[in-house]
N, C-alpha and C positions, 0 to 999 in steps of 0.2 A: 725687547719688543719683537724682535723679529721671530724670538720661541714663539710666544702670541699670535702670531701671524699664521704662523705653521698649526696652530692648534695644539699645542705642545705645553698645556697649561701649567701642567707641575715644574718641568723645568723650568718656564717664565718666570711662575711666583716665589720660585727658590734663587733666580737671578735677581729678580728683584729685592729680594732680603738681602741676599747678599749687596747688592748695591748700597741698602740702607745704612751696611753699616761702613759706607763711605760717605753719603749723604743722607744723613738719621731723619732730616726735616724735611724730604722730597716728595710732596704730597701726590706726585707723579708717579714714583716707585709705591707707594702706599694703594694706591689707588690699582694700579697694574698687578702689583700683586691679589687685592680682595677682586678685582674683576676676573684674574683667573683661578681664584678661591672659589666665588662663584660658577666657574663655567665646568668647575669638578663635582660640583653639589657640595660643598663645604660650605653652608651657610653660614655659622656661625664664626668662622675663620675670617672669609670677604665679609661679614659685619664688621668685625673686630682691626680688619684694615681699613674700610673707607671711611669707618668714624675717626679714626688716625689721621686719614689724609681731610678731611674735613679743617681737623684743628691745625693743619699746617698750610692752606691753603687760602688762597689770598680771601676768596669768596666772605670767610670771616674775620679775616686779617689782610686786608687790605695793607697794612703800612708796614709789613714784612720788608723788608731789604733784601734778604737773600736774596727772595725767587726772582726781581726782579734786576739782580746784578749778574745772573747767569747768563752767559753768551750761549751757550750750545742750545740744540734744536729741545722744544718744550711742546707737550701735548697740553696747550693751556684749556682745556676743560676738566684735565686732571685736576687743576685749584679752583675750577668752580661746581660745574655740576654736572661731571663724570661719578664723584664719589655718591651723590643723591641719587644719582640713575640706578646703581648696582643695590644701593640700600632700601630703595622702594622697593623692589623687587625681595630681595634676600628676607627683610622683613616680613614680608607677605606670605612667603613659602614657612617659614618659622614663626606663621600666626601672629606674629606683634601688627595687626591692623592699623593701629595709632597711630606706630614708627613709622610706618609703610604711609600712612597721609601725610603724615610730618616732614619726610621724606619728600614726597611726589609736591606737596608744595614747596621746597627746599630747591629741586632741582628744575623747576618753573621760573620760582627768581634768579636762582643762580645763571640761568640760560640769559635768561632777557639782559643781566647784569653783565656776562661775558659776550655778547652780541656786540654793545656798546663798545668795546675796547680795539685800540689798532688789532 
């Protein structure tokens, strides 16, 4: 995160893999990674993460265990609609229009749905 921070996206999304492969299901790391996939122009890369972090995240899987037996700090829009944010986008720039509304209403509910939560 703190590469991220710095602007330092390549190294972030390469921390971030390597993270994954201590927590494979981290739709956190998933997400971190395609949003600095996207901020390099790799669209098809940050596609190919946030639909990831999509299927690990509570937003469609609410009754996961994992994520919600983690004590350390958690950027919880990364399991809702962090990964819709970067995919409306990313789709849009790689012409999938469809995606990109599928998307943009995805991360509409996903907000209103993680809004509600402690």
């Amino acid at each position: 995160m703190c590469e991220k921070e710095l602007g330092n996206y390549r190294a972030a999304e390469t921390q971030a893999a390597l993270g994954l492969s201590r927590v494979p299901k981290s739709a956190e790391l998933l997400w971190l990674a395609g949003f600095c996939a996207y901020q390099q122009g790799a669209m098809q890369r940050a596609i190919e993460w946030c639909e990831q972090a999509i299927h690990c995240g509570e937003y469609l899987h609410p009754e996961q265990d994992e994520a919600r037996l983690r004590l350390a700090f958690r950027h919880r829009p990364a399991d809702f609609e962090a990964p819709f944010d970067v995919l409306r986008f990313a789709y849009r720039r790689t012409g999938q229009n469809e995606k990109a509304s599928w998307a943009e209403l995805h991360y509409s509910r996903a907000k209103k749905v993680s809004e509600l939560l402690p």
